[in-house]
C-alpha positions as CSV (number, residue, x, y, z in Angstrom):
1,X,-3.0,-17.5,131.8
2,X,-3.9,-13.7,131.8
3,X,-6.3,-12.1,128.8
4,X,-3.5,-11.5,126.5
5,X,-2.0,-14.7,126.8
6,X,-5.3,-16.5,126.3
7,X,-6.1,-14.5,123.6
8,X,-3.3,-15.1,122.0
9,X,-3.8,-19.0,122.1
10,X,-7.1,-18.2,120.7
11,X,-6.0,-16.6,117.3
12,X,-3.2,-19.1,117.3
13,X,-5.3,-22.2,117.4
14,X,-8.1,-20.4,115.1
15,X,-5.4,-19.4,112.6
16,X,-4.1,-23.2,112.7
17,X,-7.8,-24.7,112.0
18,X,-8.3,-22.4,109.4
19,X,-5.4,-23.4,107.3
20,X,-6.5,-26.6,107.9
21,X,-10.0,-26.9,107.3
22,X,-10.6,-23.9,105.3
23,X,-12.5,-21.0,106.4
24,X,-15.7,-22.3,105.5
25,X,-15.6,-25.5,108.0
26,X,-14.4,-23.3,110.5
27,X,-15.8,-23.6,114.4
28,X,-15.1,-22.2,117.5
29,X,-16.2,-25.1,119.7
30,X,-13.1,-26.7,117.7
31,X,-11.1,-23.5,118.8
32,X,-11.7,-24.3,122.4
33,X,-11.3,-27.8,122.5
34,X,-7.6,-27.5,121.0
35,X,-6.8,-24.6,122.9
36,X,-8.2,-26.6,126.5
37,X,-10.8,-23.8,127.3
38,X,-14.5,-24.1,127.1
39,X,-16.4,-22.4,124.0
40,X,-17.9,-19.7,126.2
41,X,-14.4,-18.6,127.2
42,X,-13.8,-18.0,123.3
43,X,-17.0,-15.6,123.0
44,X,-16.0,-14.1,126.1
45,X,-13.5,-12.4,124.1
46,X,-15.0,-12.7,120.8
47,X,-18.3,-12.1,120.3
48,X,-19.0,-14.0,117.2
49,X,-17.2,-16.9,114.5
50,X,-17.1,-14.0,112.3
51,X,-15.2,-11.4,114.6
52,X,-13.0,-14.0,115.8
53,X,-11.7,-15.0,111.8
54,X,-11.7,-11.0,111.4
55,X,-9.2,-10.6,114.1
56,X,-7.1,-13.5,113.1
57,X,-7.2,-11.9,109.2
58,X,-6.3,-8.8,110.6
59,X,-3.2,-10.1,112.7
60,X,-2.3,-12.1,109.5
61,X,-2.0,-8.9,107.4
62,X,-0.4,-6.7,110.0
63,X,1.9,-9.7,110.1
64,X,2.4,-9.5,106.2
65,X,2.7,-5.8,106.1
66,X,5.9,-6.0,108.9
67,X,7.4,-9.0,107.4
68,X,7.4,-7.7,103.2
69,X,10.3,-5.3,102.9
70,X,10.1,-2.1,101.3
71,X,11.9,-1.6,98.2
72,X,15.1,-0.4,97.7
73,X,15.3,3.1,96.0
74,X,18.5,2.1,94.7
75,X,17.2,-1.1,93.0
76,X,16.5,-1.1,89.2
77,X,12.2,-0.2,88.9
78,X,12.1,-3.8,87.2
79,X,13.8,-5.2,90.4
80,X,11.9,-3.1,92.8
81,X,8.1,-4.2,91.4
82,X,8.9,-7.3,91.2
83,X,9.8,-7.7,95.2
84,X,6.2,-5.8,95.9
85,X,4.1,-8.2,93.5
86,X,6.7,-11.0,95.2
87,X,5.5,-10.2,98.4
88,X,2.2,-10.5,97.7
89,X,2.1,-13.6,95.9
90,X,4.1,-15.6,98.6
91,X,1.6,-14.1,101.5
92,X,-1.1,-15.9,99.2
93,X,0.5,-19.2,98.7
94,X,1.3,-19.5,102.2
95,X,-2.2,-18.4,103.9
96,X,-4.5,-19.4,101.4
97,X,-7.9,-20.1,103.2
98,X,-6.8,-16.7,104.9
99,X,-7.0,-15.3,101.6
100,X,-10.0,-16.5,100.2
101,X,-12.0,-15.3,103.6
102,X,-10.5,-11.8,103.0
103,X,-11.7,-11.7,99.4
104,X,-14.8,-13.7,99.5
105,X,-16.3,-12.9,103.1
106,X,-14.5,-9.4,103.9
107,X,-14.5,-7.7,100.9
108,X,-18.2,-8.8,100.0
109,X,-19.3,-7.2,102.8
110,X,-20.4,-3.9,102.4
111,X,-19.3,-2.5,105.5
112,X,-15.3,-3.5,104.1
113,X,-13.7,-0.3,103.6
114,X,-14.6,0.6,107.2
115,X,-12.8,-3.0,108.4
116,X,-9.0,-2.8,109.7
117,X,-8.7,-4.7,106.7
118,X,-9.5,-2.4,104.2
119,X,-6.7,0.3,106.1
120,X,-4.3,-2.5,105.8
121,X,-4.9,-3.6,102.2
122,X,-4.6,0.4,101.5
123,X,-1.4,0.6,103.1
124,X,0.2,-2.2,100.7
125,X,-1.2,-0.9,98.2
126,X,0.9,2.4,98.7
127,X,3.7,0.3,98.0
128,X,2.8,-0.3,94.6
129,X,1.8,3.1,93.9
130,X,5.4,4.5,95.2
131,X,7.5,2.2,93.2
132,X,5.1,4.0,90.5
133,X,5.5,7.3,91.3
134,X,9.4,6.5,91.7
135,X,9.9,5.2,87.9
136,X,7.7,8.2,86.9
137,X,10.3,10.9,88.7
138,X,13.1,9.1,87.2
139,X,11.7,9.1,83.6
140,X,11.1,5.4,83.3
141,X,7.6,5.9,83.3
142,X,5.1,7.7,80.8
143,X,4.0,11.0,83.2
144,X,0.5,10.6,82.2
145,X,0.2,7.3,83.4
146,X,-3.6,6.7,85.3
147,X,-2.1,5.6,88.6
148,X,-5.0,3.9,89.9
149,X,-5.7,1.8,87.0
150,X,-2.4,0.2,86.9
151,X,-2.6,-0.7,91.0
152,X,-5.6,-2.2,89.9
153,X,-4.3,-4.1,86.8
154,X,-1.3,-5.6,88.9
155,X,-3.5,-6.2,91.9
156,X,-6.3,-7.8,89.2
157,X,-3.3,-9.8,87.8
158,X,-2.3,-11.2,91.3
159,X,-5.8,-12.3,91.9
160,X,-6.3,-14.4,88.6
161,X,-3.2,-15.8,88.4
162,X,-3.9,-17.3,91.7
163,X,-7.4,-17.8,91.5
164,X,-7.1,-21.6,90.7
165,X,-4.6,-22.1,93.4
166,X,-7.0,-20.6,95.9
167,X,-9.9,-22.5,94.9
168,X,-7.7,-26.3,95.1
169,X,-7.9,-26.6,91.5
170,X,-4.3,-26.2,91.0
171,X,-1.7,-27.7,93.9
172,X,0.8,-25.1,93.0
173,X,2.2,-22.0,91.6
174,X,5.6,-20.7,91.3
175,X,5.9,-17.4,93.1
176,X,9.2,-16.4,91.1
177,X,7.6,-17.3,87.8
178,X,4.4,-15.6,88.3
179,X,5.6,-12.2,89.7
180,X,8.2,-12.3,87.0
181,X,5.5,-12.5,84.5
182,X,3.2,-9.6,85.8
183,X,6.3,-7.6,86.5
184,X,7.1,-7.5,83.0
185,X,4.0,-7.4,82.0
186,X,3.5,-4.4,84.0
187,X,6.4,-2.4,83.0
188,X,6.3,-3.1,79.4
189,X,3.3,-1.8,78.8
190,X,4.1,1.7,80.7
191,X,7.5,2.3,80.3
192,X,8.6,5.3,78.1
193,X,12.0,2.8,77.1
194,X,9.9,0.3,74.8
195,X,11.1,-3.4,74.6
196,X,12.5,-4.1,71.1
197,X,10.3,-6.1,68.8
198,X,11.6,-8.9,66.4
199,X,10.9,-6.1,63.4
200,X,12.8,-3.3,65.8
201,X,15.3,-6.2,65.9
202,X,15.7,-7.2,62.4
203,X,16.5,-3.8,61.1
204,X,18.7,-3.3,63.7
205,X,20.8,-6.1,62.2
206,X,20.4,-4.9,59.1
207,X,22.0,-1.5,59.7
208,X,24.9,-3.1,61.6
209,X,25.2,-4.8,58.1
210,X,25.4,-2.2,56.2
211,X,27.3,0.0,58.5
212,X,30.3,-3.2,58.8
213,X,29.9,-3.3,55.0
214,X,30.8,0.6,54.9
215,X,33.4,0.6,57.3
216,X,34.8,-2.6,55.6
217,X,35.1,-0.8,52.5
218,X,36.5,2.7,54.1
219,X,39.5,0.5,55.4
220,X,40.3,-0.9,52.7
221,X,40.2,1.8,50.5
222,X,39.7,2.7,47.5
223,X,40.8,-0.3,44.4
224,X,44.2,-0.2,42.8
225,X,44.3,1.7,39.1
């Protein structure tokens, strides 16, 4: 095989042990064995167990980052968030040992924000803040609105609602469900058009009451002498 091609059967085989064994039980010697090379072949082009699961990360998120598709700017905002925190959410239930290196190793370290990673994760996270800046142009959205903060709060809400699925305490999680919630959750709380509240509801009602009383009353005039 030539250096591409055996690298590529390197990250292949490395990304297939660590969905299966975690990242934590992950070895190279493993790597080699499957792939029918010998271990020093694998730190021939990979110096370490930790630049080798750095690469395959990387290549997972690059993978993530062709594969999501951008919103629509024809969609409704509701629609369009809700495909972005979507996107997300699926990448984590399908890679998850992949996502738990990237949040407990990678983004420990405190070299992080000068990994490919930390580009990558920036770039997705542009995403969110267009969809933003999109409902704000179109007056869906309060103008004075702390951008950062609410990439955070979604980003924050991704993480803890998967939290338990990443750590094997929970088996599942629905992806629709979930990036419905936080979706709505999201919106409700900065959108200038305010969900009606049982109260807002309820006197609502009452004035169609009233107003079909009046109108009831103007058609049938006023009572015979």
């Amino acid at each position: 095989m030539s250096k591409d091609d055996r690298i590529a059967v390197i990250l292949r085989t490395a990304r297939e042990l660590i969905r299966e064994k975690g990242f934590e039980n992950f070895l190279p010697l493993e790597v080699a064995q499957k792939s029918g090379i010998s271990e020093g072949m694998v730190y021939k082009y990979f110096k370490s167990k930790r630049e080798l699961m750095e690469r395959v990360a990387e290549d997972w998120f690059e993978e993530f980052l062709n594969e999501a598709p951008l919103p629509a700017q024809d969609l409704p905002l509701r629609d369009q968030l809700f495909q972005v925190i979507w996107s997300s959410l699926m990448s984590i239930k399908r890679e998850p040992a992949l996502t738990r290196f990237v949040l407990m190793e990678l983004r420990a370290d405190p070299n992080y924000r000068n990994l490919p990673t930390y580009r990558q994760s920036r770039r997705f996270a542009k995403s969110v803040v267009d969809v933003i800046e999109q409902g704000i142009q179109r007056g869906l959205i309060r103008e004075d609105l702390n951008r950062k903060l609410v990439r955070d709060m979604i980003f924050g809400a991704i993480e803890h609602a998967t939290w338990a699925f990443l750590r094997g305490e929970d088996e599942e999680f629905s992806v629709d469900v979930t990036a419905r919630g936080i979706t709505d959750m999201i919106l409700d709380g900065i959108s200038t058009q305010k969900p009606l509240t049982t109260e807002m509801i309820e006197r609502l009602e009452h004035m169609v009451s009233q107003l079909a009383s009046e109108l009831h009353g103007v058609r049938m005039g006023p009572p015979a002498d």
